[in-house]
C-alpha positions in Angstrom: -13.8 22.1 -94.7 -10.6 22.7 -92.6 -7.5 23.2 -94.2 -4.5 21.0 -93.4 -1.3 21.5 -94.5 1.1 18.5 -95.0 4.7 18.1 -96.5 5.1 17.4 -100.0 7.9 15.4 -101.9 9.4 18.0 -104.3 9.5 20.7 -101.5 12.3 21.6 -98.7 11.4 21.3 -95.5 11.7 25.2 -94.3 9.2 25.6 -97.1 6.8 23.4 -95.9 7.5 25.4 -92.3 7.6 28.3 -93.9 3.5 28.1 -94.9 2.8 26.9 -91.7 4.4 30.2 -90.0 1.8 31.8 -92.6 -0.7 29.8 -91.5 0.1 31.0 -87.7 0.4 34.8 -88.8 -2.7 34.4 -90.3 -4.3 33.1 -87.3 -2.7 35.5 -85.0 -4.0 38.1 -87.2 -7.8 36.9 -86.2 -6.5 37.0 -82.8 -5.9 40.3 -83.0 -9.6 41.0 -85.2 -11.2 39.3 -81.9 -9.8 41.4 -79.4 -10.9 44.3 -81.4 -14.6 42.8 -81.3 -14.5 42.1 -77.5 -12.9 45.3 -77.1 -15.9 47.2 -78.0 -18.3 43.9 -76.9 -16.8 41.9 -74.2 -20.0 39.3 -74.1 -19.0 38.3 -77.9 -19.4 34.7 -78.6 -16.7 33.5 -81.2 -17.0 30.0 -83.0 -13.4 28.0 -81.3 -10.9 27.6 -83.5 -8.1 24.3 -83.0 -4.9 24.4 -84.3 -3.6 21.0 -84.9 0.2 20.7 -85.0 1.5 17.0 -85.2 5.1 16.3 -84.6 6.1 19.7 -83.5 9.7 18.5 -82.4 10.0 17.4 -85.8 8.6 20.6 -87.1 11.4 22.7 -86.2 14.5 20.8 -86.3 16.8 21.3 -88.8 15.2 24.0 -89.9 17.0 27.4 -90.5 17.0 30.0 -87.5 15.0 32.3 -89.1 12.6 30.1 -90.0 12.8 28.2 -86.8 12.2 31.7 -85.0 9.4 32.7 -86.9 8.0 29.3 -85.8 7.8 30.9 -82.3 4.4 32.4 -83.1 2.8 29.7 -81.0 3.9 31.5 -78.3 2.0 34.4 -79.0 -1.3 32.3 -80.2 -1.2 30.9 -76.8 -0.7 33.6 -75.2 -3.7 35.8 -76.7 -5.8 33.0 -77.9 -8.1 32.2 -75.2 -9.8 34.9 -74.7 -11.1 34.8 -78.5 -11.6 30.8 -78.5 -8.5 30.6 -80.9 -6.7 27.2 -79.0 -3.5 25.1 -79.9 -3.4 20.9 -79.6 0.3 20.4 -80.0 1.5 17.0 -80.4 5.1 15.2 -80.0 6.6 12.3 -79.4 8.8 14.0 -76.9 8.7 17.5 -76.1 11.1 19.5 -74.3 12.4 23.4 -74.7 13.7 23.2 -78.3 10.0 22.1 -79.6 8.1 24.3 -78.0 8.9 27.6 -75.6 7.9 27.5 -71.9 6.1 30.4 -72.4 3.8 28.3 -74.6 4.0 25.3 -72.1 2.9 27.4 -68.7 -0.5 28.7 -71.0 -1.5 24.7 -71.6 -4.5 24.0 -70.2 -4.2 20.2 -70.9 -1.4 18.0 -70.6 -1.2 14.2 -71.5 1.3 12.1 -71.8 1.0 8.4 -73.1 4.3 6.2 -72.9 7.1 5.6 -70.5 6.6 7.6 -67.5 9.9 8.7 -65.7 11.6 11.6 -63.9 13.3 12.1 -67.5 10.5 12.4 -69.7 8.2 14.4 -67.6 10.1 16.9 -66.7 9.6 19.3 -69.2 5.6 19.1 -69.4 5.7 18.8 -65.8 8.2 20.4 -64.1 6.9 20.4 -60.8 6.3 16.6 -60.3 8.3 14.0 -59.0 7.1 10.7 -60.4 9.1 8.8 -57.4 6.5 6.7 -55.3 3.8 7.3 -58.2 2.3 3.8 -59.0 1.7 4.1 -62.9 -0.3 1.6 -65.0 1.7 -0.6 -67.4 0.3 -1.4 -71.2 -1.0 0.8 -73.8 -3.0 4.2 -73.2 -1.5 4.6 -69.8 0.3 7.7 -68.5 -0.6 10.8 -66.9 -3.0 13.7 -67.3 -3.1 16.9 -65.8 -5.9 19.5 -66.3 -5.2 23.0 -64.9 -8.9 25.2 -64.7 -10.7 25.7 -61.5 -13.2 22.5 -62.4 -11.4 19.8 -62.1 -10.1 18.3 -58.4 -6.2 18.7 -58.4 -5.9 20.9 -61.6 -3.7 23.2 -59.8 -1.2 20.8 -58.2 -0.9 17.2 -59.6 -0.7 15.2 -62.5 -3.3 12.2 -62.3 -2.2 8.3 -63.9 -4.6 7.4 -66.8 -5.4 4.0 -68.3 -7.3 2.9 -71.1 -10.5 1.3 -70.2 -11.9 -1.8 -70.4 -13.5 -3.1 -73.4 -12.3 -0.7 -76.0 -10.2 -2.1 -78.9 -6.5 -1.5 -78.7 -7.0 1.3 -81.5 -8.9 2.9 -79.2 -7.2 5.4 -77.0 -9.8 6.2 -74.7 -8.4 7.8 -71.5 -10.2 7.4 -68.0 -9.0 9.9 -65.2 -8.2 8.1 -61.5 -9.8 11.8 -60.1 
């Protein structure tokens, strides 16, 4: 079963973010039982572990600052998480520096982003492209993909159109890479 936790009628929203900061210490906490593990047996195989975090924009506005700070422990989860399979899929409608940290940004291994492409609405996921002269797809599912490893063609250095392939329902949102 995985846990999910969602808001609630009857309950303020810095409670609701409140448990999810628990949530977070509690996974950072396994973070930090992995590394032990690995410390003393580097070969370890761990089972992976998502974190799914819809909305985060919405997430931590109007929240209180302390609450809102606390929030922040993403940035540590994706900065130690790899190594002990522990991962973050953070989604937004828009995202920019007051929904998530750059720190957490520059440690994403996977960026997508479906919608209006422009200079304005990349620039935060990716800061070091210029969509001028980019010929992007128009209709539903389209928009750009980058994915930074050493597997992939281009990981390191561009983002890459996507468009949603032929023959799939429009509920589908099946992505096909122009690599």
């Amino acid at each position: 079963m995985i846990p999910v936790i969602h808001s609630q009628q009857n309950r303020s929203k810095s409670d609701f973010v409140s448990e999810i900061n628990e949530s977070l210490s509690d996974c950072l906490n396994l973070i930090q039982k992995r590394q032990a593990i690995l410390y003393d047996n580097p070969d370890h195989a761990f089972d992976h572990l998502t974190i799914v975090i819809d909305e985060v924009l919405a997430l931590s506005e109007g929240v209180n600052k302390a609450i809102k700070e606390s929030f922040f422990l993403l940035s540590q989860i994706a900065l130690l998480g790899r190594a002990t399979k522990v991962h973050l899929l953070l989604v937004s409608q828009h995202f920019d520096h007051t929904s998530i940290p750059i720190s957490v940004r520059e440690q994403l291994n996977v960026l997508i982003q479906i919608g209006n492409v422009s200079k304005k609405t990349v620039q935060f996921l990716f800061p070091d492209l210029d969509p001028e002269g980019i010929i992007f797809p128009i209709g539903k599912g389209t928009g750009l993909i980058q994915i930074i490893d050493n597997e992939h063609p281009c990981s390191h250095s561009s983002a890459q159109p996507i468009t949603r392939r032929k023959g799939f329902s429009n509920e589908t949102q099946f992505l096909s890479t122009h690599f």
